[in-house]
MARBA-3410 file (N, C-alpha, C, O; in Angstrom, 1 decimal):
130
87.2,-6.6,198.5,88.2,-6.5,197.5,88.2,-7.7,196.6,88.0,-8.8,197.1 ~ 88.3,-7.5,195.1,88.2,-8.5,194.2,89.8,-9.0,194.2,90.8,-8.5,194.5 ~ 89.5,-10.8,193.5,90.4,-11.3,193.6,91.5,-10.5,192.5,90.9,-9.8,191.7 ~ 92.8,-10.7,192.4,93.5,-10.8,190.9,93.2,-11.6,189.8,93.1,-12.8,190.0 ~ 93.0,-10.9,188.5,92.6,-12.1,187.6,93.9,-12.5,186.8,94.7,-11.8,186.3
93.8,-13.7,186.8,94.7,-14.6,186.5,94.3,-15.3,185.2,93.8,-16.4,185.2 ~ 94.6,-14.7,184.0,94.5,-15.2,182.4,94.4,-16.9,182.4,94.6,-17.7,183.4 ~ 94.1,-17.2,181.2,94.2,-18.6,181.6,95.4,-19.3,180.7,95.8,-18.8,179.6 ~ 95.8,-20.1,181.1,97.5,-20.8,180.4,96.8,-21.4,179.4,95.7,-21.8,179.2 ~ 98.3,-21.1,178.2,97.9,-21.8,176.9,98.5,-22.9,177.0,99.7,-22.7,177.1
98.1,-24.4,177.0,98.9,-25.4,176.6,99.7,-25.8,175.6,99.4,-25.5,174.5 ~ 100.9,-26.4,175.8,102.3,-26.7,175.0,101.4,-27.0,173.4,101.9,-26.6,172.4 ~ 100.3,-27.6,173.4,100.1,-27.8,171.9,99.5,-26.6,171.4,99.4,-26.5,170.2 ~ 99.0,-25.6,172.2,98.5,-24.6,171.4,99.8,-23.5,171.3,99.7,-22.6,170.5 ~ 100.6,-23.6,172.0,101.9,-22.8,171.4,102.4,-23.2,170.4,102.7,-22.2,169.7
102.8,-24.6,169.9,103.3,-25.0,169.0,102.6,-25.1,167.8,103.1,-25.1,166.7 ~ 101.1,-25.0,168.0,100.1,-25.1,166.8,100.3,-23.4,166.2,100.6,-23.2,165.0 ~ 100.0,-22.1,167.4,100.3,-20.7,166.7,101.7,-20.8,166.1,102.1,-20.0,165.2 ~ 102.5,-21.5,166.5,104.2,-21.3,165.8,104.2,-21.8,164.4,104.8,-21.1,163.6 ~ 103.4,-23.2,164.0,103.7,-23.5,162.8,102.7,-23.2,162.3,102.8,-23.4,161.1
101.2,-22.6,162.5,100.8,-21.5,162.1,101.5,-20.1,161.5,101.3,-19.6,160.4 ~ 102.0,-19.8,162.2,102.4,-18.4,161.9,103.4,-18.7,160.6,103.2,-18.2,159.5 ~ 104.8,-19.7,161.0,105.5,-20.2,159.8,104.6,-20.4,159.1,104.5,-19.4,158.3 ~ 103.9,-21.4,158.8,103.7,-21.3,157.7,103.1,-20.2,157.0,103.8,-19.9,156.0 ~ 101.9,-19.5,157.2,102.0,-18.4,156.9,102.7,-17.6,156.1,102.6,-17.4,154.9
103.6,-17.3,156.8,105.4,-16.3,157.0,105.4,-17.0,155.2,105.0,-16.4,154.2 ~ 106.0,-18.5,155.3,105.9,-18.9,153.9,105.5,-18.9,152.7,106.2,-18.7,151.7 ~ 104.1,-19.3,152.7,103.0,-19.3,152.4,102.8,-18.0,151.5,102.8,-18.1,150.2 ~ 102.7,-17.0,152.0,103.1,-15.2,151.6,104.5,-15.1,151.1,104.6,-14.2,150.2 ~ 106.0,-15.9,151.4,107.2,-15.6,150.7,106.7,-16.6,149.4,107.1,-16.2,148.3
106.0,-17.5,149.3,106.1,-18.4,148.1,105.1,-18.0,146.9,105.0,-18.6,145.8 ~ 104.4,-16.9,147.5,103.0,-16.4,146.5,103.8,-16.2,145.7,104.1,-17.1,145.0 ~ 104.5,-15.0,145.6,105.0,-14.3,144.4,106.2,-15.2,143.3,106.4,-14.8,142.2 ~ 106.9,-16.4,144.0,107.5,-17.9,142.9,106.4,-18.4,142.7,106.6,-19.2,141.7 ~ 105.1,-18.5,143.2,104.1,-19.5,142.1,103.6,-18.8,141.1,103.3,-19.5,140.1
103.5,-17.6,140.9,103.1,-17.0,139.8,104.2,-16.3,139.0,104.2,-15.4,138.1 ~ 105.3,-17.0,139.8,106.4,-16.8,138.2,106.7,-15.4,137.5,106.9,-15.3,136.3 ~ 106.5,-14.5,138.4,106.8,-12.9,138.0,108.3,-12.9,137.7,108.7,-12.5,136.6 ~ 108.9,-13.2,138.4,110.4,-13.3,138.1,110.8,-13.5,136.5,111.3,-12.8,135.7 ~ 110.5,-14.7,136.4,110.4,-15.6,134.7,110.1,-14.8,133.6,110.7,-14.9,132.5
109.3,-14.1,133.8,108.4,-13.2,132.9,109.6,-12.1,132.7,110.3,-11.8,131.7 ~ 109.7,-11.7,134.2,111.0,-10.3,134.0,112.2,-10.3,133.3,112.7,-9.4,132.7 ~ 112.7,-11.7,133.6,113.8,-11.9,132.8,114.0,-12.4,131.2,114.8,-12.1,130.4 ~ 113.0,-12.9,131.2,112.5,-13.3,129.7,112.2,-12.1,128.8,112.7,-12.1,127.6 ~ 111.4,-10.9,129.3,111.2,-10.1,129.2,112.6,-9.2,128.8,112.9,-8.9,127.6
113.4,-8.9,129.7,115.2,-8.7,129.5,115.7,-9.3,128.9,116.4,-8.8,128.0 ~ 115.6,-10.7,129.0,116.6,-11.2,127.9,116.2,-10.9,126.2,117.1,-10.8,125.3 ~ 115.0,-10.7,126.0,114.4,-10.2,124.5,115.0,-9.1,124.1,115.4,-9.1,122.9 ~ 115.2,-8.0,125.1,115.7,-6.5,125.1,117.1,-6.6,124.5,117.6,-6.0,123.5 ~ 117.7,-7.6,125.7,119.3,-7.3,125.1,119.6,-8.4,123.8,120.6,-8.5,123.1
119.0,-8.8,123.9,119.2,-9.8,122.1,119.0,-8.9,121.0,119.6,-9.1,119.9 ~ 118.4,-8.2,121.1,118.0,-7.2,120.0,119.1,-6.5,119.9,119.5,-6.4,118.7 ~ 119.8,-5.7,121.0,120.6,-4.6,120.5,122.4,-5.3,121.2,122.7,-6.1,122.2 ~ 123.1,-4.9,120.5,124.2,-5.2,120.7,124.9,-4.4,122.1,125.3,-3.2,122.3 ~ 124.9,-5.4,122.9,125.3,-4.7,124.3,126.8,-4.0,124.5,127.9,-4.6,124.3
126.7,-2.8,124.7,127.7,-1.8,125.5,126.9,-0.9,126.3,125.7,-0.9,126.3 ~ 127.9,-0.1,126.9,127.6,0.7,127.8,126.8,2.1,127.3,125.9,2.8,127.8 ~ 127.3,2.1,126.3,126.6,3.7,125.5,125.5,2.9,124.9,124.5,3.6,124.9 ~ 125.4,1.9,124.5,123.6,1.3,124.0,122.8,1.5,125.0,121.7,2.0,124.9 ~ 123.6,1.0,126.2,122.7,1.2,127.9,122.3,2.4,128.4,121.4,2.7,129.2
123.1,3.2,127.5,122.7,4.9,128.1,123.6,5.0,129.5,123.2,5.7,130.4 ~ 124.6,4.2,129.5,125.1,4.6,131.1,126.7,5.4,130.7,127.5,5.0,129.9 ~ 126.6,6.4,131.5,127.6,7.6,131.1,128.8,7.0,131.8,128.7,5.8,132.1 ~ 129.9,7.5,132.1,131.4,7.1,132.8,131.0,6.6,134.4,131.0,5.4,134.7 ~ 130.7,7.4,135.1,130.1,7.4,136.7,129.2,5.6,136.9,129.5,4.7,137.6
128.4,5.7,136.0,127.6,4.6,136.2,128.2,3.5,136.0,128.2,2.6,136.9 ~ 129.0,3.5,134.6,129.8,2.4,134.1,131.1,2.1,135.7,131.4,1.0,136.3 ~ 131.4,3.1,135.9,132.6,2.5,137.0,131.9,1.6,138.1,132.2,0.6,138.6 ~ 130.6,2.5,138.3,129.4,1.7,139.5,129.0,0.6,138.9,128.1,0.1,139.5 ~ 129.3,0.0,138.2,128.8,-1.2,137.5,130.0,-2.2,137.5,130.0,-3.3,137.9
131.0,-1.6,137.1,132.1,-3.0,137.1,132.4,-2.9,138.9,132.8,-4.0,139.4 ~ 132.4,-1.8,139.7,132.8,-1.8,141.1,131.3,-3.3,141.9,131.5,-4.3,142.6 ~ 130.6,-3.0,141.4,129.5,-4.1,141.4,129.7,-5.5,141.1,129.1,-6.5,141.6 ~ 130.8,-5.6,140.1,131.1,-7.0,139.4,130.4,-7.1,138.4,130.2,-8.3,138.2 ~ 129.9,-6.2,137.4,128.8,-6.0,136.1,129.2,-5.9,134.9,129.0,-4.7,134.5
129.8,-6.7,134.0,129.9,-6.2,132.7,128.6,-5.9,132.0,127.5,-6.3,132.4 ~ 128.9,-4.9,130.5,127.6,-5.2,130.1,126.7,-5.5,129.6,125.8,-4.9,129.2 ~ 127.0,-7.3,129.4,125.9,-8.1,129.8,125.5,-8.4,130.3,124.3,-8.6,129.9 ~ 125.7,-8.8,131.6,125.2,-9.0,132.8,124.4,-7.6,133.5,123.7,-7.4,134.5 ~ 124.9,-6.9,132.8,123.8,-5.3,133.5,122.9,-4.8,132.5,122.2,-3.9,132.7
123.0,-5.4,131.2,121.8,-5.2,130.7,120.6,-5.8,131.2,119.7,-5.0,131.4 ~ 120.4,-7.0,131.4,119.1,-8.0,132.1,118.9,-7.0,132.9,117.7,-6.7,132.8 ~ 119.6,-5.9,134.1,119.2,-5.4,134.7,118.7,-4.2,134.8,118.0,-3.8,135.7 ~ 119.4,-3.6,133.6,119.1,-2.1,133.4,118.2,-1.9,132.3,117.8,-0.8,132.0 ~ 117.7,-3.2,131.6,116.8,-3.0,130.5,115.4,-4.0,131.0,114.5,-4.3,130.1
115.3,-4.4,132.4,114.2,-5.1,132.7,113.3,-3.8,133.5,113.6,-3.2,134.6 ~ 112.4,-3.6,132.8,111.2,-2.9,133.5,110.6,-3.4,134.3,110.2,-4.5,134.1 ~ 110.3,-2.5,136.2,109.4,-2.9,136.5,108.0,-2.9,136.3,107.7,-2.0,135.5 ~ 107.2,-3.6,136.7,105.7,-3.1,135.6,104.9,-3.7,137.3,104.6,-4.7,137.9 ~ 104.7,-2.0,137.6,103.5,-1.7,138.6,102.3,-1.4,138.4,101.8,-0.3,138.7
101.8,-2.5,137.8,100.4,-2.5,137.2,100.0,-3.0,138.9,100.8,-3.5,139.6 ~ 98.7,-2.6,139.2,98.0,-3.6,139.7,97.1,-4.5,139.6,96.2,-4.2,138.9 ~ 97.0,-5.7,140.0,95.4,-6.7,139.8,94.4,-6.5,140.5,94.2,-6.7,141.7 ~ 93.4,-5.9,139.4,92.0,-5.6,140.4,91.8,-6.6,141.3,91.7,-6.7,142.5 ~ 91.8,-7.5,140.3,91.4,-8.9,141.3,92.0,-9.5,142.6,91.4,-9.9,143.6
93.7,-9.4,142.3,94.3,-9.8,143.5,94.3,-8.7,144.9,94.4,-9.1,146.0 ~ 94.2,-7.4,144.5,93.7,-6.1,145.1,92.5,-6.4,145.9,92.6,-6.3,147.1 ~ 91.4,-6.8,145.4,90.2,-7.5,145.6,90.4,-8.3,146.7,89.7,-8.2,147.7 ~ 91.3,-9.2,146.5,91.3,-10.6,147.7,92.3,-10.3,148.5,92.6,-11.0,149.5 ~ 93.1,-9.0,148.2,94.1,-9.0,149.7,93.6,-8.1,150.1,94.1,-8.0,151.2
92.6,-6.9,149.9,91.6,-6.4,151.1,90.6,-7.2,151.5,90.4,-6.7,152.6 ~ 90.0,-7.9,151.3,89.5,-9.3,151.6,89.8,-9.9,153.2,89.2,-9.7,154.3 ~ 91.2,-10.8,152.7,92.0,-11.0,153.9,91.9,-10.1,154.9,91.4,-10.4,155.9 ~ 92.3,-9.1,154.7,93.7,-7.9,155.7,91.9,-7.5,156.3,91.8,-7.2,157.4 ~ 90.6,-7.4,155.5,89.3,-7.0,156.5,88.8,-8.4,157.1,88.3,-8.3,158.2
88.9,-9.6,156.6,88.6,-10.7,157.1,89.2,-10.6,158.4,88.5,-10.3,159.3 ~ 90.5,-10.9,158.5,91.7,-11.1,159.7,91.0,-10.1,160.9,90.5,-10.3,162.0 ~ 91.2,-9.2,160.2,90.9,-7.6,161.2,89.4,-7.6,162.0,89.3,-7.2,163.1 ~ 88.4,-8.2,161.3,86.9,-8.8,161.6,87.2,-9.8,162.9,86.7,-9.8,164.0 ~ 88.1,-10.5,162.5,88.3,-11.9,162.9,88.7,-11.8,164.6,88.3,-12.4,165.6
89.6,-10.8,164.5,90.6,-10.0,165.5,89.8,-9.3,167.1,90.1,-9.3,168.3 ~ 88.8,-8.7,166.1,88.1,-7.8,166.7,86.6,-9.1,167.5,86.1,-9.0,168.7 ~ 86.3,-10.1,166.4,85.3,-11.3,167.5,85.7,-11.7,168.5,85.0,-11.9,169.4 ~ 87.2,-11.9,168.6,87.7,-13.1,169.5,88.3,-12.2,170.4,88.7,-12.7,171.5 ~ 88.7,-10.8,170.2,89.4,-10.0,171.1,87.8,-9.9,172.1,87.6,-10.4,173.2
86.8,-9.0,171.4,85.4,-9.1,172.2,85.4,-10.2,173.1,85.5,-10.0,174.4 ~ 85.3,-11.7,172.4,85.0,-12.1,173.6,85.4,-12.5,174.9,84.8,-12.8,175.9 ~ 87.1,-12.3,174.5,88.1,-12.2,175.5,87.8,-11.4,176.4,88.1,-11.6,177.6 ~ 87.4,-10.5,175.9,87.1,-8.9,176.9,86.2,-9.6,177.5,86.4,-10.1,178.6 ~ 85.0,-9.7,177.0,83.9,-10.2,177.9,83.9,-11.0,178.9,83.2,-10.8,179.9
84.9,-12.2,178.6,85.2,-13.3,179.8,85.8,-12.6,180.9,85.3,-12.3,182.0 ~ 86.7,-12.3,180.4,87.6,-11.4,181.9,86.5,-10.5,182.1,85.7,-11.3,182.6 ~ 85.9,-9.4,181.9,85.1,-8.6,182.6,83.9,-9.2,183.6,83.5,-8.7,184.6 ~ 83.2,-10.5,182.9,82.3,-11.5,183.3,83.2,-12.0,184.7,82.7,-11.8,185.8 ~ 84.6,-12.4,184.5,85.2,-13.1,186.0,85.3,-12.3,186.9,85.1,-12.6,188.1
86.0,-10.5,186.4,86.0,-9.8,187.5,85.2,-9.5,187.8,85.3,-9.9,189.0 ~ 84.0,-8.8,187.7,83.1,-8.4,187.8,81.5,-8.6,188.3,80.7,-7.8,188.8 ~ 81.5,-10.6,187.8,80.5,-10.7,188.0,80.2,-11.6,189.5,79.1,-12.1,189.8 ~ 81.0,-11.6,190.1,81.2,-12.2,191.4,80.9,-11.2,192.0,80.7,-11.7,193.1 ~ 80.6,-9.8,192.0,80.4,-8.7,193.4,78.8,-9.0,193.9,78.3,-8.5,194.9
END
């Protein structure tokens, strides 16, 4: 009869190292989209729109129903023009498309080496003792 295998313990610094790994990370991915300043663009972009035309509700195209859904919101309509006249613009970047299949196959590569050789050790301990 073979023994039980018994994984091997991660040490307190390699727990704390995967934690502020992974934070940062976590971050790292929330802060991509404020360094490239998409936001800025959108609003700037809006604020052009409603400068041009003299804000009301019938310039906005928003019928009675909407207008009540707008002030129930806390929205007059300037403050709901920026929002109802900012387009999103779902273009994609070849390029950035490019580098986040990149990653997400890198990671996945990465995943798949170190899971192997994990398999292998454990199969090597149980196994090769008969």
């Amino acid at each position: 009869m073979s023994k039980n295998y018994t994984p091997p313990k991660q040490g307190m610094f390699g727990q704390i190292f995967d934690t502020i790994l992974v934070l940062v990370l976590v971050y790292a991915s929330l802060m991509v989209p404020l360094l490239f300043k998409a936001e800025a663009k959108a609003e700037a972009a809006a604020a052009n729109a409603t400068a041009v035309v003299k804000v009301s509700w019938e310039s906005l195209g928003q019928n009675e129903i909407q207008q009540q859904q707008w002030v129930k919101l806390g929205y007059d309509p300037e403050k709901a023009a920026t929002l109802i006249n900012s387009r999103f613009d779902y273009s994609i970047d070849p390029m950035m498309l490019i580098i986040t299949i990149l990653v997400v196959a890198g990671y996945f590569i990465f995943m798949l080496k170190v899971s192997d050789k994990q398999y292998r050790e454990v199969i090597r301990e149980k196994f090769d003792n008969k």
